[in-house]
N, C-alpha and C positions, 0 to 999 in steps of 0.2 A: 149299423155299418158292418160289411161284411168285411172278414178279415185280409180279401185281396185287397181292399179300400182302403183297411188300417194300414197296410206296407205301404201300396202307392202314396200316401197321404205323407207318410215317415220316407218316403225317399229325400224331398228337397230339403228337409229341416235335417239328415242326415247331411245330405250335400257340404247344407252349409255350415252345418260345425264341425262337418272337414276343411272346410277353408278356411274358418277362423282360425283351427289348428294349427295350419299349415302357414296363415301368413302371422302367429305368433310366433313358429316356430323360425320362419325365415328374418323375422325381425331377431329372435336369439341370435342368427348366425351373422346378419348385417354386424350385428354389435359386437361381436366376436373377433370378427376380421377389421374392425378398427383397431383393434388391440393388435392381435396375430400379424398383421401386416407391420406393425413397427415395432412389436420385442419379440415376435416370434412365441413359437410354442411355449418355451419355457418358462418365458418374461409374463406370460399372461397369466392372471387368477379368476378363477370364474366368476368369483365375487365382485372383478370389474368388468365383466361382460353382464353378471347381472342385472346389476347397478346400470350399465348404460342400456339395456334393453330395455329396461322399467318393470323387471322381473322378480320374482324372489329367486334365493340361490337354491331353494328346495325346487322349486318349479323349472328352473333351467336343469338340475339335474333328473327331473323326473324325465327331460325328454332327450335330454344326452349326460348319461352316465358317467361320463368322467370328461375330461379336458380333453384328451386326443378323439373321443369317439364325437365331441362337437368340430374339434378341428380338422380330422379328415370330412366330415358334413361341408364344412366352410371349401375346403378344397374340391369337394364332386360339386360345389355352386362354380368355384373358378376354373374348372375345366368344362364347364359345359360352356361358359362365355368363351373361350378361350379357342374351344377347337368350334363354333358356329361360324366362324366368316370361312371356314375352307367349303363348307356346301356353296361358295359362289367359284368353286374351281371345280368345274364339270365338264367331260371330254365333249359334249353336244354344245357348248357354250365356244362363241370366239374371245381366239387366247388373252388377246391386249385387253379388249375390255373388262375382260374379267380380272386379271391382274389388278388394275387398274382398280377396279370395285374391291378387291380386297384389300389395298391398300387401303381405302377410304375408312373401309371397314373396320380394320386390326388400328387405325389411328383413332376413331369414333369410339372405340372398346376401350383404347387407352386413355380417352377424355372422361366416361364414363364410368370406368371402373377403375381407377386409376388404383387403388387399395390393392383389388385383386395381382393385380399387374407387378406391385410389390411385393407381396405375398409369394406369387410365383417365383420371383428372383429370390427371393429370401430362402426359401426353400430346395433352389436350385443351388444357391450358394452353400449350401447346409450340406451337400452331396445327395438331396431330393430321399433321404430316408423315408419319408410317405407316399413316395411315388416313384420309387426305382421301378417297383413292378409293375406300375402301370408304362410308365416310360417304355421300360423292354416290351412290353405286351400290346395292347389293345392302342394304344397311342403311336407305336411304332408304326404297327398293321395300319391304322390311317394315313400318318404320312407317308407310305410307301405306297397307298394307295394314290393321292396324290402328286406323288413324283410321275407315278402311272402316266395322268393324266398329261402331266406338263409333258413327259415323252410325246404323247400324241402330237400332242400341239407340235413339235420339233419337228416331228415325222412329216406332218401333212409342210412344212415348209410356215407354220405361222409365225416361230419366235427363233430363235437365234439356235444354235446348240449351244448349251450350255449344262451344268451338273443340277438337277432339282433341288436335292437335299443342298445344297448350298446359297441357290437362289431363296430357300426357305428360310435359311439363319439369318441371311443378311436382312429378308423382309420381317422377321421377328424383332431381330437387333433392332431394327431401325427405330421400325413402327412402337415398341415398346420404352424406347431409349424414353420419350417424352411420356410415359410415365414414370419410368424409375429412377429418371434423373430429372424430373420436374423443377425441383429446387435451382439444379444447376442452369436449367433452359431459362425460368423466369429471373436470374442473376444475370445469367448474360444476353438474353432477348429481350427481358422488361415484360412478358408475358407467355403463357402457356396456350394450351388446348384448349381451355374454359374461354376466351377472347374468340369470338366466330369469323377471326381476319386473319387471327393467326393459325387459325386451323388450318382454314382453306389455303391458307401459302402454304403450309408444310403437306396439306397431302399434294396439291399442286408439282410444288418441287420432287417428294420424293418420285410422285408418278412419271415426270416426265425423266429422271435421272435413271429412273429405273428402265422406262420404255426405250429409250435410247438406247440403252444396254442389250436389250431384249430384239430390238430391230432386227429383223433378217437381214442378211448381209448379200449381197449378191456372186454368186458361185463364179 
């Protein structure tokens, strides 16, 4: 066998003990962020993210060195969920629907990832120490990219005028509330976002509370 034979041959068995890698290693961080999300950085020991990985604690630190460099890991997984429902806010896109699909979206993320969503507030509540810089930085440059976009929409006459950045907080608040207050929704609803009836009512209601708002008005 010639030795271009021997490489091609070594690519997929390459491939794939890079995925096994990679989905060990994102199973360390799954396990992580059950912790992380309810004592936070401090509260956590690696030796119970090990233990719930199904890890040794030499193996978890061979691939993250110390507790914060697996816990900002845990964070660049919650911000990539986190900022993907705004690619459904695109200036070529109409405005309502898409609103609309974001909503669905940012409530689906909070059914789903319900941990992360914690995490994020806990973190925010902390004064966001792992991610001041990213906040001022590259995450700002986004949503101002998407205020952009909501402009347009205003301009061509599709949604109401109104301030972007604030039509954002309130659809974060919202959308997020039924993760971070979970406990409190299914106290006084009898159920959460995990119920497929109760989903659909809540994005239902906030979509239509929201589009009302959003209605153009007539001049």
């Amino acid at each position: 066998m010639s030795d271009d034979q021997t490489r091609l041959k070594a690519v997929p068995a390459n491939r794939k003990r890079r995925g096994a890698i990679e989905q060990r290693r994102a199973g360390m961080r799954q396990a992580a962020l059950h912790f992380f999300s309810r004592f936070g950085l401090h509260g956590t020991s690696l030796d119970q993210v090990a233990e719930r990985a199904g890890v040794s604690k030499t193996n978890l630190i061979y691939h993250y060195p110390t507790k914060e460099a697996l816990y900002t890991a845990v964070l660049g997984d919650m911000l990539d969920l986190w900022i993907a429902p705004f690619q459904a806010l695109q200036p070529d896109t109409d405005a309502l629907p898409a609103i609309r699909h974001y909503i669905r979206l940012k409530l689906e993320l909070s059914r789903d990832h319900a941990e992360a969503s914690r995490l994020y507030c806990l973190e925010m509540v902390q004064g966001a120490p792992h991610l001041s810089d990213l906040l001022k930085g590259d995450l700002q440059v986004l949503v101002d990219e998407k205020a952009w976009v909501i402009g347009q929409w205003i301009a061509r006459g599709d949604i109401a005028p109104i301030n972007p950045w604030h039509l954002f907080y309130m659809l974060w608040a919202t959308t997020q509330h039924y993760a971070d207050f979970a406990v409190q929704i299914e106290a006084i609803s009898g159920s959460t976002l995990e119920d497929p009836a109760f989903l659909e009512t809540a994005i239902s209601n906030i979509q239509t509370i929201v589009m009302n708002g959003l209605m153009p008005r007539p001049v």
